[in-house]
N, C-alpha and C positions, 0 to 999 in steps of 0.2 A: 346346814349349821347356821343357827343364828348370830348375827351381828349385831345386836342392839348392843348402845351404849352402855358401858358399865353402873353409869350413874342412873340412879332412881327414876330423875327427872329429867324425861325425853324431850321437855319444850324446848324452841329452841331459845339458846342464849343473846340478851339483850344489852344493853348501856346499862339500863336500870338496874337487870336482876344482876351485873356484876356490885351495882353501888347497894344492893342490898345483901350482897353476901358479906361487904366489909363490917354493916352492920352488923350482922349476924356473928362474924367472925370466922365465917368460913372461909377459907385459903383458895386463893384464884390458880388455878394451873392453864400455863400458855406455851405452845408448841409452836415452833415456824414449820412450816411448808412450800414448797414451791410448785408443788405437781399432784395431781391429782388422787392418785396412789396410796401416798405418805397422807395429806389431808384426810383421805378416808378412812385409812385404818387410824389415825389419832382423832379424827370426830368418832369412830365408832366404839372408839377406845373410855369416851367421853371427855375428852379433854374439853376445856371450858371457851378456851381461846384463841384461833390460830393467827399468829402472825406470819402474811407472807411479806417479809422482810428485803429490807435492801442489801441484805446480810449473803442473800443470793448471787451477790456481786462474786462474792470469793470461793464460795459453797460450791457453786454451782457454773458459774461462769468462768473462775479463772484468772476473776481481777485481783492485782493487789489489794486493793480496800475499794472501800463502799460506793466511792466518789466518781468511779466510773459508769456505774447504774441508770440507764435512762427512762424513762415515763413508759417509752413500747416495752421495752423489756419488764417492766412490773406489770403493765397491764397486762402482758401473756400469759408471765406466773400467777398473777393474780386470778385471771379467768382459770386455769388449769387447777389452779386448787380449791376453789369453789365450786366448783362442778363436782367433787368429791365429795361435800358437805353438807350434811341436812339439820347437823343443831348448833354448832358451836359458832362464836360469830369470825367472823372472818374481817381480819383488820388489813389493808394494804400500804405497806410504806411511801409516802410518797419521796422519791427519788431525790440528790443534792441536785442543786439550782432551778428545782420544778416548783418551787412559791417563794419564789424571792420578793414575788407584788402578789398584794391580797386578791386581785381578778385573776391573774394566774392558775394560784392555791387554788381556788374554787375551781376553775378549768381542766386542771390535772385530778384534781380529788374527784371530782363526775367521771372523769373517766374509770380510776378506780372502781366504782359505785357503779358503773355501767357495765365495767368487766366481772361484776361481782360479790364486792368486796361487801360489807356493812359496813365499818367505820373506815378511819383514815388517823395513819401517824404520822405526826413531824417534829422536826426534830430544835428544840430551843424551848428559851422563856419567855420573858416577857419580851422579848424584842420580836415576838414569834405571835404577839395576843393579837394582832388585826389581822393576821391570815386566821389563825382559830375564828374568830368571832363571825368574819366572812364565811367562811368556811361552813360552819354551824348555822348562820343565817339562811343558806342555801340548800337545809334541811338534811345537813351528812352529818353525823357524831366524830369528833376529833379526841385519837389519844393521844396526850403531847409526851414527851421526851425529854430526860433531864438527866445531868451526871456527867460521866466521858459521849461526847457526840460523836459517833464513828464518820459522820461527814464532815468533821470539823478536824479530821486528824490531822492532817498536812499541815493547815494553821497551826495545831498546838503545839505541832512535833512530834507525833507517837499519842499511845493510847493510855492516861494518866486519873491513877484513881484521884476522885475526887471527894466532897469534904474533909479536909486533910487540919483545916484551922477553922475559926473561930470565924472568920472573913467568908471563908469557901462556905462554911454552913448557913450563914446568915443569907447568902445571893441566892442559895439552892432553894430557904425556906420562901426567900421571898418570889425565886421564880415561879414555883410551887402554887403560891399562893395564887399570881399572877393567873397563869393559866389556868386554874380551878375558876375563878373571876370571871375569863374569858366564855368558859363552860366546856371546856375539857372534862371526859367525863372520865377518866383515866390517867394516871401516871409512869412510864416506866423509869424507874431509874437505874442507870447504868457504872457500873465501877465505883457509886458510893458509900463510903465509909459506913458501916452498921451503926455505928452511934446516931451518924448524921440521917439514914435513913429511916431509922425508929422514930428521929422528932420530927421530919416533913410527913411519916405517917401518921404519926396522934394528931399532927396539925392540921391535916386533911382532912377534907368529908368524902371525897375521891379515892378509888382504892389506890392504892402505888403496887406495881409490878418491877421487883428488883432483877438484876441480874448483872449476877459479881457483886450485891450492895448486903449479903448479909442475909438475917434470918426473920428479920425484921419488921420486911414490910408484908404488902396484905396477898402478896399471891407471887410467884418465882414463872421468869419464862427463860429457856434455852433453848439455842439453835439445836435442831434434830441432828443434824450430822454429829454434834456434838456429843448430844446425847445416845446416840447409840455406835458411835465408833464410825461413820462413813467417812471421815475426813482426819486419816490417823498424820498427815503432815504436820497439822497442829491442832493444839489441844490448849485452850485456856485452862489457867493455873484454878480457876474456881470449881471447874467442873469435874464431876464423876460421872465419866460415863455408866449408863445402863448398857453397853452390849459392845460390841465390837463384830460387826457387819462387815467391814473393810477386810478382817482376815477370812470370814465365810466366802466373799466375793474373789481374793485374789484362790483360796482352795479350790473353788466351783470353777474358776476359768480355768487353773491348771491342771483337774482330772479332765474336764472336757477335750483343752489341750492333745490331752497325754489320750485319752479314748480315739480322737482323730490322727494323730497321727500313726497308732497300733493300729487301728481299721486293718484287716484285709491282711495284716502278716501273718 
């Protein structure tokens, strides 16, 4: 049975060809993975984008949020789902407190890039533009991060949609800006206001990747657990799952169950 990507175009995915499909108007589609497996079947699925996320903190590991995440542990997941992947680009989060200093950023984002990855995300604005620019100087592509920051929850008290006023839209356009300047060749924005997301996207020349921000901007990413039911404990209010995996998984373990323990009566 063949596996070819569902998409036409088998090249693999680049920084540029995603900044030319905004052009175009064609919609970015982006998947997290953490393992080899999942990565394969959504590159062969054609997906355009994977991010192995810090998102794996709680997915996958167990933590309460994100901020427990450290650099070996991305770099495992990261290698593990590239190894799976022949076209889509493979983005790696780097971890909370891994580019707090712009020689840092570059230190940890090589490591990314050595386990695999093609680009590299993190997560702020412009307080964030001298690790990008380091970062990109040292010849890695950086997609930056804008909206609710999941390693910033603790500071802000919980996980808070963002452009909500006139103030909140102004700082998002202007971080926006800021990191597109740096040469971020991407956006994601996270829990922003659909109004607010439409105008940092006309504003751009970068595509924006929303999530929870509306219908807005130029391309939607969600966590896979998310998206197909692995992780029925919770469930963001934004999402629809495609599937429910979690009930397949506890039925398949409890006929198996139920076949061993009948054996032999």
């Amino acid at each position: 049975m063949s596996h070819e990507p569902t998409t036409s175009d088998s090249s693999p995915m680049t920084p540029d060809r995603l900044k030319e499909m905004k052009v175009q108007g064609e919609k970015i589609a982006v998947l997290t993975a953490y393992d080899y497996p999942t990565a394969r079947l959504f590159d062969e699925s054609g997906i355009d984008v994977i991010l192995v996320g810090d998102s794996l903190g709680m997915v996958v590991l167990g933590y309460p949020d994100t901020t427990h995440v450290t650099i070996d542990e991305m770099v495992h997941h990261v290698g593990a789902a590239a190894r799976g992947v022949k076209r889509a680009l493979v983005v790696g989060d780097l971890p909370f407190a891994s580019y707090t200093m712009p020689k840092q950023a570059v230190v940890n984002a090589r490591r990314l890039m050595d386990a695999g990855a093609h680009a590299v995300k993190l997560e702020g604005g412009r307080d964030q533009c001298d690790q990008i620019e380091e970062i990109i100087a040292d010849g890695i592509p950086v997609m930056a991060h804008l909206g609710m920051l999941p390693q910033s929850v603790k500071m802000e008290g919980g996980y808070k949609i963002k452009g909500k006023t006139p103030p909140e839209v102004e700082k998002l356009l202007d971080d926006a800006r800021a990191v597109q300047e740096a040469g971020a060749f991407a956006v994601v924005l996270e829990l922003v206001k659909s109004e607010a997301s439409a105008q940092i996207s006309t504003a751009l020349s970068i595509p924006t990747i929303g999530i929870g921000s509306g219908l807005n901007c130029d391309g939607q990413v969600l966590v896979s657990h998310d998206l197909i039911g692995l992780f029925p404990w919770f469930t963001p209010k934004f999402v629809k799952p495609h599937g429910h995996v979690a009930e397949q998984i506890r039925a398949s373990a409890a006929a198996f169950i139920a076949d061993t323990k009948q054996a032999g009566r």
